[in-house]
C-alpha positions as a printed NumPy array, in Angstrom:
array([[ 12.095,   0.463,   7.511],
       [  9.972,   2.922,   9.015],
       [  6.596,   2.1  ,  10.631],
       [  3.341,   3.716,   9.767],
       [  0.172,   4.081,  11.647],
       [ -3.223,   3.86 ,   9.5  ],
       [ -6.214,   5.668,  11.166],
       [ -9.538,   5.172,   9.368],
       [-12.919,   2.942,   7.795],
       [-12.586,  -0.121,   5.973],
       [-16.329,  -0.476,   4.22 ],
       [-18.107,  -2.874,   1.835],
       [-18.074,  -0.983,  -1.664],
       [-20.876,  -2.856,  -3.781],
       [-19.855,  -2.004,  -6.621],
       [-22.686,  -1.926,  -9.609],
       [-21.539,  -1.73 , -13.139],
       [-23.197,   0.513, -15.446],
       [-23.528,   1.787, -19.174],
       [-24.653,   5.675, -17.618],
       [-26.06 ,   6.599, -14.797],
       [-30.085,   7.224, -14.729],
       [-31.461,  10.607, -14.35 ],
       [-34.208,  11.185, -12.157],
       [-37.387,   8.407, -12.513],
       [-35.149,   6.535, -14.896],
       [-34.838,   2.991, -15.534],
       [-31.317,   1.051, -16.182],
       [-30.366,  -2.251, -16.069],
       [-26.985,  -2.881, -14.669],
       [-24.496,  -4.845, -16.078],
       [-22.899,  -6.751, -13.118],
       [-22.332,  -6.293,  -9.465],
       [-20.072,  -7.207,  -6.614],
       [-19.223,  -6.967,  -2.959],
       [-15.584,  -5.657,  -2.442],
       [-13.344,  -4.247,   0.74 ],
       [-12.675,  -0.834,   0.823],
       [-12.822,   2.796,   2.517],
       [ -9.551,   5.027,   1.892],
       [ -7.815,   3.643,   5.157],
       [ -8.028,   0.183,   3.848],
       [ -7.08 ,   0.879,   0.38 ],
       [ -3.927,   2.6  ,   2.145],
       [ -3.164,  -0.23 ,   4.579],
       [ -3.384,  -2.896,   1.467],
       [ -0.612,  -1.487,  -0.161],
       [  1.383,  -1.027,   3.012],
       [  0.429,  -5.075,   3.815],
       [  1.192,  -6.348,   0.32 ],
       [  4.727,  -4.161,  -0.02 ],
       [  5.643,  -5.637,   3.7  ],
       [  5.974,  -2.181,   4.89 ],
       [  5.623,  -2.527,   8.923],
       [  2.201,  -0.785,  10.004],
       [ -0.455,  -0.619,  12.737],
       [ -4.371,  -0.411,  11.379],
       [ -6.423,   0.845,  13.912],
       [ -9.976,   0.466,  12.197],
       [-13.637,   0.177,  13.609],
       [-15.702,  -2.982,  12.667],
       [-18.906,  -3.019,  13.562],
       [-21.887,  -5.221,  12.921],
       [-24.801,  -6.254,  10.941],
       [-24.457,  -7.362,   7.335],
       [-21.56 ,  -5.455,   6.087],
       [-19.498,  -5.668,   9.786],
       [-19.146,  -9.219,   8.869],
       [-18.452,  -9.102,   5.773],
       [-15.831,  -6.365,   6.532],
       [-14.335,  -8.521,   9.533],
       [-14.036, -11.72 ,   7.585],
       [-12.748, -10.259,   4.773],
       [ -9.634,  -8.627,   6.338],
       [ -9.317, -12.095,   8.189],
       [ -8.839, -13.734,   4.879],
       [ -6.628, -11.466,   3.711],
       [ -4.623, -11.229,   6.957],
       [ -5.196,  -7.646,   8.185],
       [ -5.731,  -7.168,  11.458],
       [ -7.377,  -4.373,  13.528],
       [ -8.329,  -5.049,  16.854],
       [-11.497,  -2.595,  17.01 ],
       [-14.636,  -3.995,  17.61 ],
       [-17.837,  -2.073,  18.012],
       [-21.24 ,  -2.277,  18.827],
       [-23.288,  -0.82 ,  15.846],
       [-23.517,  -1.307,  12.282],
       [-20.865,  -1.232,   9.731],
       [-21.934,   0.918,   6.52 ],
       [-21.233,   0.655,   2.942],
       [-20.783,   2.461,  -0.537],
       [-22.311,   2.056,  -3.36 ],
       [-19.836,   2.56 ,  -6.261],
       [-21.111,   3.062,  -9.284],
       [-19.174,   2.956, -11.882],
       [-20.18 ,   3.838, -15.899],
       [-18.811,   2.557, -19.017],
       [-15.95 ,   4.598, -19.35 ],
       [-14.819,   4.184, -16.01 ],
       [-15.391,   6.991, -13.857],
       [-17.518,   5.966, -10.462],
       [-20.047,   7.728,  -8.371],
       [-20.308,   6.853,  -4.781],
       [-23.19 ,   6.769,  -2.479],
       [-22.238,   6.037,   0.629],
       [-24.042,   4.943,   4.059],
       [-21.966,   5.703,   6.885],
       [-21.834,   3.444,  10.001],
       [-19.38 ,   3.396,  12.918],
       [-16.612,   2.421,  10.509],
       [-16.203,   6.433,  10.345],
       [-16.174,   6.794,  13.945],
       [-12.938,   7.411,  16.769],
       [-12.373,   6.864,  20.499],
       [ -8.813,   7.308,  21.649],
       [ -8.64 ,   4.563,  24.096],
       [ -8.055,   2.489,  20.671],
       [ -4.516,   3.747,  20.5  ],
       [ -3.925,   2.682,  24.337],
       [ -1.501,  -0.17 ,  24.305],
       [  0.457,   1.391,  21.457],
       [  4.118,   3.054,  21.694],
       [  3.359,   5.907,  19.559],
       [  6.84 ,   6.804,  19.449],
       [  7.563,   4.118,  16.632],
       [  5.592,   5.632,  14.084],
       [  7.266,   7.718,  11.637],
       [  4.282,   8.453,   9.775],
       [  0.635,   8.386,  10.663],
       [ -2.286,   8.214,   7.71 ],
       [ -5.964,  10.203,   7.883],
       [ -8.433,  10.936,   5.526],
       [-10.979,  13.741,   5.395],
       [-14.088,  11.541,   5.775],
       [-12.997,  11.12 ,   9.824],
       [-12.045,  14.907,   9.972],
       [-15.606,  15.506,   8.38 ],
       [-17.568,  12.929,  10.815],
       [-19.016,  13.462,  14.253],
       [-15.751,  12.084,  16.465],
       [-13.093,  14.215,  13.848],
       [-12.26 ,  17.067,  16.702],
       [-11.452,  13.634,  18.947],
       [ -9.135,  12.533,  15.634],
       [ -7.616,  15.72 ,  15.731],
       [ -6.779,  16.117,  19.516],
       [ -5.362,  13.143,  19.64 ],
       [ -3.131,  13.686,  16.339],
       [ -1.421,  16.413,  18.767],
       [ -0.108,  14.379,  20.762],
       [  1.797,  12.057,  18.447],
       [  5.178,  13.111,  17.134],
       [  5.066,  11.383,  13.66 ],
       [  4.768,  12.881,  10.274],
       [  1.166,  13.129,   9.035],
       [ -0.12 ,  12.383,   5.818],
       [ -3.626,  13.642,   5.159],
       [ -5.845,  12.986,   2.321],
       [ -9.253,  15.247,   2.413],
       [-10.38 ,  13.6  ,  -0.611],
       [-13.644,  14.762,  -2.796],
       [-15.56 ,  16.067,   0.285],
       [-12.858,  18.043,   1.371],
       [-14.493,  21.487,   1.479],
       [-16.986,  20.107,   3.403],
       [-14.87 ,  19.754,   6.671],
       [-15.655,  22.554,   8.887],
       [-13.333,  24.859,   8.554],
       [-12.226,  25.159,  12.333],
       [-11.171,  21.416,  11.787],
       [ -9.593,  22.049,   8.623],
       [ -7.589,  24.74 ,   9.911],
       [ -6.182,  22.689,  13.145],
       [ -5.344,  19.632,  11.062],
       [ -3.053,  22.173,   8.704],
       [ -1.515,  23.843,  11.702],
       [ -0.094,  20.142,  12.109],
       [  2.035,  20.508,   9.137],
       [  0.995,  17.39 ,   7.459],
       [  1.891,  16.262,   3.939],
       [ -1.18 ,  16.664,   1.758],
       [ -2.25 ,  14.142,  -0.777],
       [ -4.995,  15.012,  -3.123],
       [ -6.093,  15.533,  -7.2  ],
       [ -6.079,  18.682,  -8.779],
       [ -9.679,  19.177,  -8.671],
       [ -9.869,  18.762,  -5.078],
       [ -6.829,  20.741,  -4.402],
       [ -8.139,  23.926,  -6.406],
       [-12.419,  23.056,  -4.158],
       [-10.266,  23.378,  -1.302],
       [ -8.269,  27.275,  -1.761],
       [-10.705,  28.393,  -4.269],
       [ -8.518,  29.006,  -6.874],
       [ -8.492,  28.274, -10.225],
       [ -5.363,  27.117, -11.122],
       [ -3.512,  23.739,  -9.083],
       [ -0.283,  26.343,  -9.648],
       [ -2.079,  29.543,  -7.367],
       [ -3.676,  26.47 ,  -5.535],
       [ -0.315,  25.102,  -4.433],
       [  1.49 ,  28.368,  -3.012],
       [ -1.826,  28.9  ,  -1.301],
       [ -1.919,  25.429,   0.26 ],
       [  1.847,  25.443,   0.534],
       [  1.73 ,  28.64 ,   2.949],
       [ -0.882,  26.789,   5.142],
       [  1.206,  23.644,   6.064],
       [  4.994,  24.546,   5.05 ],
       [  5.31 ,  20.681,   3.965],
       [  4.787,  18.914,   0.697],
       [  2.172,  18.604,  -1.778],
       [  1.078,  15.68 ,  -3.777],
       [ -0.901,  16.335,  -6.224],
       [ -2.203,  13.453,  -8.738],
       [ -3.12 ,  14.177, -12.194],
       [ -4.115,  10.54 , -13.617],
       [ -3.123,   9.915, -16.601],
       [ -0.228,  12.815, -16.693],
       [  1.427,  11.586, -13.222],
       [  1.749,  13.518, -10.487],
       [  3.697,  16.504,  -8.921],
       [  4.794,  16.968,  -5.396],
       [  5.709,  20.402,  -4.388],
       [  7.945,  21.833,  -1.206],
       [  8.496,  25.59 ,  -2.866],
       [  9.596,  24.238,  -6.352],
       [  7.182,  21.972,  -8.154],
       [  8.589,  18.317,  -9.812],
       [  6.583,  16.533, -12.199],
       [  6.712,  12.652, -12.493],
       [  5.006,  11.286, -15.598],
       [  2.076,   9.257, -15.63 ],
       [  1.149,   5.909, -17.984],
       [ -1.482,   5.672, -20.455],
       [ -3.408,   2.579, -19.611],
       [ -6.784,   0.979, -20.37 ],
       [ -9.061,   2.274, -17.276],
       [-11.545,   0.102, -16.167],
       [-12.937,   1.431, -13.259],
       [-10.815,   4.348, -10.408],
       [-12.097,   3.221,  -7.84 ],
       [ -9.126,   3.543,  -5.09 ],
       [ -6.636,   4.785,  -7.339],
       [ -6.156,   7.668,  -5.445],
       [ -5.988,   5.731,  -1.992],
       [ -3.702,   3.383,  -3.287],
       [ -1.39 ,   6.67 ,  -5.055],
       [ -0.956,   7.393,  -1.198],
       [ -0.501,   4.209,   0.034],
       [  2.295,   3.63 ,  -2.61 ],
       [  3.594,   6.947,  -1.875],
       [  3.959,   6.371,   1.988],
       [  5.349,   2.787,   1.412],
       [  7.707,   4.344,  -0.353],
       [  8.849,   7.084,   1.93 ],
       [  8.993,   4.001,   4.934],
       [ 11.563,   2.222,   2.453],
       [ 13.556,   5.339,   2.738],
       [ 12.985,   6.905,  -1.015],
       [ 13.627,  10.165,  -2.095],
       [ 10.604,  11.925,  -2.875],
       [ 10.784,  11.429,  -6.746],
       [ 11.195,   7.901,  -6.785],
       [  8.032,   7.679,  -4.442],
       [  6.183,   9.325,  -6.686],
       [  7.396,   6.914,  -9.837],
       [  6.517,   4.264,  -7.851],
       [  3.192,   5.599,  -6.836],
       [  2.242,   6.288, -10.474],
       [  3.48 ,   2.772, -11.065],
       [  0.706,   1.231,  -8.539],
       [ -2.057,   3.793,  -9.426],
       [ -1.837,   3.032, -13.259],
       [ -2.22 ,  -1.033, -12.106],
       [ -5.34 ,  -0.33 ,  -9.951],
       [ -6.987,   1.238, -12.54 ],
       [ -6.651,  -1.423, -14.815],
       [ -8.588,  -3.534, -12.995],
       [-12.272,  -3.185, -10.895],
       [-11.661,  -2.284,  -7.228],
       [ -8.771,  -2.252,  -5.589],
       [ -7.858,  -5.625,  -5.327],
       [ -4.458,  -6.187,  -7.521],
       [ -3.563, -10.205,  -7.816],
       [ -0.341, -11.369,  -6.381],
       [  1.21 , -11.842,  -9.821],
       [  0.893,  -8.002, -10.574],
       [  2.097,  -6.819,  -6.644],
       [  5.388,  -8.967,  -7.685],
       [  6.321,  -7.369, -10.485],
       [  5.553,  -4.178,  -8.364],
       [  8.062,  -4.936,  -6.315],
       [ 10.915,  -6.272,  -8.806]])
C-alpha cells in the first residue's frame, strides 16, 4: 500500500445550526451548536486514518482556546502531527441552514501557516502521493508550500476549494506546472477557467496540468477526466449538513488510489464515503458506518 503525505490545517469548526441565515441587522435564534475537528487536511487525513491507509500528517497546532481543543482532539482520536507552534489556533464558523447547505466564516490562525524544516526528519522518497489544499496556496507562507512541493517526487493531489480564484495567480500557475491531480466541484472548476460549462472547463484545466480531473457533482457522482471524461453515479440520500463532503470525496479518492484501484473504482468508492458524510453533521462518521465502508 502506498504512503501518502497530508500537508495542511486541522481547525475547530463550531458549527451553529440554523433555519436561514439573517440578513443584515437581523435577529435569529439558532437551533443548536457544537465544537467539531476539521480544516480540509484533517478531513483528508481521517479518512486515510480510519481506512488504515499508511500516511504522514504534518499539521500546525497552535495555542489558545481552539489549539487545545485541536491538539486534544486528534490525541483522542489517535492522529498525530508533531507541529507545535507558538500562536493561536483559529476556527470556522459553519453555519449550516435547514436544508443543509453551510456558510463558513472562518478566523485564520497559524493552523494555515508552513515552515519547511517540518518535513526534516522525513524520507520523502516514500510518498507516492502528497495532499494540499488551496487555503495554504492562498495564505502568507503558500510560495514556501510551493518551493518545497518541487522538491518532492510524489504525485500531487490539489484541492483549491471555494476560494480558489482567489490564489494569486503566479502561485496558481507554479502549483499547475507541477502536474498535480485536481480535485474540485463543478462550480469551482468553471470560477477557476472562467468558463461556463465544467465540459470547456475541463479541456481548459486539462491543458494546464496534463493529469486528471475530479470533478464532484453531489448528488449525480462524479467524473474524472484524463482526455476522455467517465462518469460514476452518485446516491440520493437525506443531506443533513456538507460540511466536509468534499474533503472527505478526496480523501476517499486518494485512499483508494494507495490501495492500488483503478481510477473508476476510486471514484465509486469516493461517492460511497461522500454520500455517508452527508448524512450526518460534520465529518465525523461512527465506526459502525466506516465498517461497512470497508466490507
Amino acid at each position: 500500500m502506498d504512503k501518502c503525505l497530508i500537508i495542511g490545517s486541522t481547525v475547530c469548526d463550531v458549527v451553529i445550526n440554523v433555519d436561514k441565515l439573517p440578513t443584515t441587522a437581523g435577529d435569529v435564534h439558532i437551533s443548536s451548536q457544537a465544537m467539531a475537528l476539521g480544516g480540509c487536511a484533517y478531513n483528508v487525513v481521517s479518512v486515510l486514518h480510519h481506512l488504515g491507509v499508511p500516511y504522514t500528517f504534518v499539521s500546525p497546532v497552535g495555542t489558545g482556546m481552539y489549539g487545545e481543543f485541536v491538539a486534544r482532539e486528534l490525541y483522542k482520536k489517535g492522529i498525530q502531527t508533531e507541529v507545535r507552534v507558538e500562536g493561536e489556533n483559529g476556527c470556522c464558523y459553519c453555519f449550516v441552514e435547514h436544508h443543509g447547505e453551510r456558510t463558513f466564516m472562518s478566523h485564520h490562525g497559524v493552523e494555515y501557516t508552513f515552515n519547511p524544516e517540518w518535513l526534516d526528519g522525513l524520507n520523502l522518497d516514500d510518498y507516492k502521493y502528497v495532499y494540499i489544499c488551496g487555503l495554504e496556496i492562498e495564505e502568507r507562507d503558500g510560495d514556501k508550500l510551493i518551493d518545497t512541493l518541487t522538491h518532492i517526487d510524489a504525485t500531487i493531489i490539489f484541492a483549491p476549494g471555494p476560494r480558489g480564484n482567489l490564489i494569486p495567480r503566479e502561485r496558481l500557475e507554479r502549483v499547475y506546472q507541477l502536474s498535480p491531480i485536481v480535485h474540485l466541484n463543478e462550480q469551482e472548476i468553471m470560477e477557476q477557467t472562467g468558463c461556463y460549462t465544467v465540459e470547456a472547463a475541463l479541456e481548459v484545466m486539462y491543458r494546464k496540468i496534463c493529469n486528471k480531473i475530479v470533478v464532484t457533482q453531489g448528488e449525480h457522482g462524479a467524473i474524472i477526466y484524463d482526455g476522455v471524461v467517465t462518469h460514476v453515479p452518485g446516491e440520493t440520500v437525506t443531506v443533513k449538513d456538507t460540511i466536509g463532503a468534499g474533503d472527505s470525496h478526496a480523501g476517499a479518492f486518494i485512499s483508494s488510489l494507495a490501495k492500488g484501484m483503478d481510477d473508476k473504482s476510486a471514484l465509486t468508492f469516493a461517492n460511497k464515503v461522500a454520500a455517508q458524510v452527508v448524512q450526518v453533521s460534520g465529518v465525523g462518521l461512527s465506526d459502525e458506518v466506516w465498517d461497512k465502508l470497508k466490507s
